[in-house]
C-alpha positions in Angstrom: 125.9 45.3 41.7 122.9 47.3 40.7 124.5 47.8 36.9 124.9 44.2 37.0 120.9 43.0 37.8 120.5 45.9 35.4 122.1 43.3 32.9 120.4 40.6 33.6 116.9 41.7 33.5 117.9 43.2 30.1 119.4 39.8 28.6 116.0 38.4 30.1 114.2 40.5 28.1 115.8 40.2 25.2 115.7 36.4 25.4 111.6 36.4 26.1 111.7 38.5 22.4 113.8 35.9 20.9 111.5 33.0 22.1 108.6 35.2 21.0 109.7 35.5 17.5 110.5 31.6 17.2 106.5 31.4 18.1 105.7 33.4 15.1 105.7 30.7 13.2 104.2 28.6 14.7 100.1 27.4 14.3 99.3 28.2 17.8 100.3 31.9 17.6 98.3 34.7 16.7 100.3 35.7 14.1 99.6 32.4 12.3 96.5 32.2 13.1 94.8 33.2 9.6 97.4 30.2 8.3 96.1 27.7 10.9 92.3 27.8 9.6 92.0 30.6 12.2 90.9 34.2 11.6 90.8 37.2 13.8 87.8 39.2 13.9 87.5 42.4 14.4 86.3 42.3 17.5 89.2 40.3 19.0 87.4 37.1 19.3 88.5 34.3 17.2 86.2 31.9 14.6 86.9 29.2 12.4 87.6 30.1 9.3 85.0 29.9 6.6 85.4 26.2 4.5 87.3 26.8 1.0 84.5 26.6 -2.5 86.2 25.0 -5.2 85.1 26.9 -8.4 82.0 29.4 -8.9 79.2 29.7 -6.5 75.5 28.8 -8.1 73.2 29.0 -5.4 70.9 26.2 -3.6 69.6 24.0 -6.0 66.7 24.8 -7.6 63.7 23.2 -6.5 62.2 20.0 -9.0 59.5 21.6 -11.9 55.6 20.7 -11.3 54.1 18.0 -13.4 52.9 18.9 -16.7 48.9 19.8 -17.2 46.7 17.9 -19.5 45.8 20.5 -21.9 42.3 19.8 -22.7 40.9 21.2 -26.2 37.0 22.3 -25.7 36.6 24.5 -28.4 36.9 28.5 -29.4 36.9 30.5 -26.4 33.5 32.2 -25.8 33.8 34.7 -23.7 30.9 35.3 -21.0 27.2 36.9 -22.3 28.5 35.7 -25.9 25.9 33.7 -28.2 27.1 30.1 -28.3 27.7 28.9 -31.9 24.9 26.2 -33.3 26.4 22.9 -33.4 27.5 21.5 -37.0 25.0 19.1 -37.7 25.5 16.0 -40.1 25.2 15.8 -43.7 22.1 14.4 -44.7 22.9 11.0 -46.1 21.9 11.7 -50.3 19.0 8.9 -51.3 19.9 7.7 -55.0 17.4 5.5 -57.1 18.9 1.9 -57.2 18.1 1.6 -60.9 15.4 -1.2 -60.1 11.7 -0.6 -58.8 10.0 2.8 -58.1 12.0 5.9 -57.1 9.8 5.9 -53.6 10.6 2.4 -53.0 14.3 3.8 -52.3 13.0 6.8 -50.2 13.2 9.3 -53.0 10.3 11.8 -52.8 9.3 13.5 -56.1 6.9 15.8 -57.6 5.3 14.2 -61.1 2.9 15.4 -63.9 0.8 13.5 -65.5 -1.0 13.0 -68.6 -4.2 11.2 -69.0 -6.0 10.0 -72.5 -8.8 7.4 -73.1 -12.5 6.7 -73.9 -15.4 7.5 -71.6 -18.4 4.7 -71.4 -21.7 5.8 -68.9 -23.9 3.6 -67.0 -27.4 4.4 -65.3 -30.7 5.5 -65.9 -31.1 7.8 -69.0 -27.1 7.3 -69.8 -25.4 9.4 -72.7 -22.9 7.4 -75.5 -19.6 7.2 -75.2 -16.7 9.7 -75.6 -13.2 11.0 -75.5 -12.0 11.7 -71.9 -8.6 13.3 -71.0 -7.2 15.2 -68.3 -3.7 15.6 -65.9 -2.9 14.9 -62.7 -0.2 17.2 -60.3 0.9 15.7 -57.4 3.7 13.9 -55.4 4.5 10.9 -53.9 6.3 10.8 -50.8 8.6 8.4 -48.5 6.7 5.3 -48.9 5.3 5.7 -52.3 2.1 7.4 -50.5 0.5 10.5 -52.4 -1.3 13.3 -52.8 -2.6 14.8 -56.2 -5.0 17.7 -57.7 -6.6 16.6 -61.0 -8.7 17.4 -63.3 -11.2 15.5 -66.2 -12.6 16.1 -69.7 -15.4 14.0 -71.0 -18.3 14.6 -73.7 -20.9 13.4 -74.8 -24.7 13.2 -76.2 -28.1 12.2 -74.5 -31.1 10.9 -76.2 -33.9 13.3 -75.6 -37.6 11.6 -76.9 -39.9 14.7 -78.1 -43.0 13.1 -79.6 -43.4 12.4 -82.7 -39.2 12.4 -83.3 -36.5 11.8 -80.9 -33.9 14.5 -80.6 -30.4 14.1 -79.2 -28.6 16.8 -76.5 -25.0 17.1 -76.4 -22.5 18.6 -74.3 -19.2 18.1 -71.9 -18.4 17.3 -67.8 -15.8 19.0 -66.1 -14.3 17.1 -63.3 -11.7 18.5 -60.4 -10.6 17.3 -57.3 -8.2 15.8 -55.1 -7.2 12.1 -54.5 -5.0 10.2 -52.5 -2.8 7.7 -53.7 -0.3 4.3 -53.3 2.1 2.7 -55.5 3.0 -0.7 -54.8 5.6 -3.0 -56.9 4.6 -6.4 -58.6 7.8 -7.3 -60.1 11.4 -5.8 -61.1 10.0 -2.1 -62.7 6.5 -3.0 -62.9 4.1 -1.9 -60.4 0.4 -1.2 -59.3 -1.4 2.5 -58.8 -4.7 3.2 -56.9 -6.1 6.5 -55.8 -9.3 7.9 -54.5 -10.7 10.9 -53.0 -13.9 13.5 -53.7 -14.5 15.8 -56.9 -16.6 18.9 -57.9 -18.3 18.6 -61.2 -20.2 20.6 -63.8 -21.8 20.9 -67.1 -21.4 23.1 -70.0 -23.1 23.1 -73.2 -26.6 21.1 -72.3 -30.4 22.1 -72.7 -30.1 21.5 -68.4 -26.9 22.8 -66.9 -26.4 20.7 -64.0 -23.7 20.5 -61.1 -22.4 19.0 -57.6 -20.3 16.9 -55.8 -18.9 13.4 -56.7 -16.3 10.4 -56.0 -13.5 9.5 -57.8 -11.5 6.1 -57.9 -8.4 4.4 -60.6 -6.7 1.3 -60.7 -4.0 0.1 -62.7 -0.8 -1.1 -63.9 2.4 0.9 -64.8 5.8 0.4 -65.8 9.1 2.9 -64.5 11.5 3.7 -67.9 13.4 5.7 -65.7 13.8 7.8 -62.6 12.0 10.7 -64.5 9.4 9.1 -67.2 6.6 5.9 -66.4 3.7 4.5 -68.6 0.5 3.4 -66.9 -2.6 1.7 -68.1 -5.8 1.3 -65.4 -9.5 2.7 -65.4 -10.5 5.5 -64.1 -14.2 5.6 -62.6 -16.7 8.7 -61.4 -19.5 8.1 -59.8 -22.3 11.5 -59.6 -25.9 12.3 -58.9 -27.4 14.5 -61.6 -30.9 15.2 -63.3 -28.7 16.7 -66.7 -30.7 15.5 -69.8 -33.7 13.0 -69.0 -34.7 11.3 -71.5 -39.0 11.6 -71.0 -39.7 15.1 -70.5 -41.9 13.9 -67.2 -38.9 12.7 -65.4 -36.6 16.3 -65.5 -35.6 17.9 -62.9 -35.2 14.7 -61.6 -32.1 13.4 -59.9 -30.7 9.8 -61.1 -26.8 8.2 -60.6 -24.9 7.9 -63.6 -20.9 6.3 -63.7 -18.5 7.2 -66.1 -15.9 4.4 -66.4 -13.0 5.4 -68.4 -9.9 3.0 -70.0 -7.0 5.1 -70.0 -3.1 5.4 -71.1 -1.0 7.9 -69.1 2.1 8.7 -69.5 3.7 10.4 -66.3 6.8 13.0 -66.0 8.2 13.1 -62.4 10.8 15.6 -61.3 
């Protein structure tokens, strides 16, 4: 009897292995568990099983690029303490002469020399005859045809001296230098008009009675532009001075008396 419960409880057992190895394959058993979606880990818990990546892993997606900056040009870098460059300045717009008129008309300043030629006539008490006269002028007109000139006069010429019983004559020359302000002014296509004025220093040289002082000096006239560079002019020059140079009676020298020397010229003028 005992040999016989010995039996059964061995067939028992050996049918609980049986049904055991049936659950093997099945997806509740722990041996299928890493089939099922189930792992085991190694501490004896279970998890779910990590979800399968198709192809290769390339990270969390990178995040979207900043906007562009305005790149704003403002020049060479200067670094700090550095002397800033001077700013470029502008071409000064070239004045040309438009082919008609005066040169200073058109804003063109120049420098000019000029040559002066004519006769001398005197008026006034005790007056000598008439002469050559000559001289030059240097100056320049500006913006405006405004000017400004040094010049310098040549005249002769003889006084009547009466000696009792036979008159005698006494000759020499004027020197005449100064400085004068001028205008130009147009009339018409290349002709235009020419005044100037300003003070003079005078003297004598050659006369019985040297004399010399201070005077005025004027001209007027016409002239007429051949070119940028070359102009003819005709006018009058006039000096005005108070001088006691040859008297006439011998009981008026020493005496002081105005005399004018008026002077028709031709100039011709160089301007550069």
């Amino acid at each position: 009897m005992r040999a016989f419960r010995s039996q059964v409880g061995l067939g028992a057992f050996v049918a609980l292995l049986a049904l055991a190895g049936q659950a093997t394959g099945d997806s509740s058993s722990i041996a299928g568990a890493g089939q099922s979606g189930w792992t085991t880990p190694p501490g004896g818990s279970l998890q779910e099983a990590p979800t399968p990546v198709s192809g290769p892993w390339t990270g969390p997606a990178a995040p979207p690029a900043p906007p562009a900056a305005t790149v704003v040009d403002s020049g060479p870098y200067v670094a700090p303490g550095a002397p800033c460059a001077p700013p470029a300045m502008a071409a000064a717009p070239t004045r040309s002469w438009a082919g008609c008129g005066m040169p200073c008309s058109d804003g063109i300043s120049m420098w000019y020399l000029t040559g002066v030629f004519g006769r001398a006539w005197q008026l006034g008490d005790d007056h000598g005859e008439d002469c050559w006269y000559g001289g030059f002028d240097l100056g320049r007109t500006f913006c405006g045809c405004w000017g400004l000139d040094l010049f310098y006069r040549y005249h002769s010429g003889q006084f009547e001296r009466s000696n009792s019983p036979q008159p005698t004559r006494d000759g020499g020359a004027f020197h005449h230098v100064g400085v004068k302000f001028t205008y130009d002014f147009p009339i018409s296509g290349r002709l235009y008009g020419w005044a100037g004025v300003g003070p003079e220093y005078w003297w004598t040289d050659g006369y019985l009675n040297e004399d010399d002082g201070f005077g005025v000096f004027g001209e007027l006239g016409v002239g007429y532009v051949l070119s940028q560079n070359i102009r003819l002019r005709a006018g009058v020059n006039v000096h005005g001075l108070d001088t006691d140079v040859t008297r006439k009676f011998p009981a008026d020298d020493g005496e002081s008396r105005w005399l004018w020397v008026i002077a028709p010229v031709i100039e011709v003028e160089f301007a550069f």
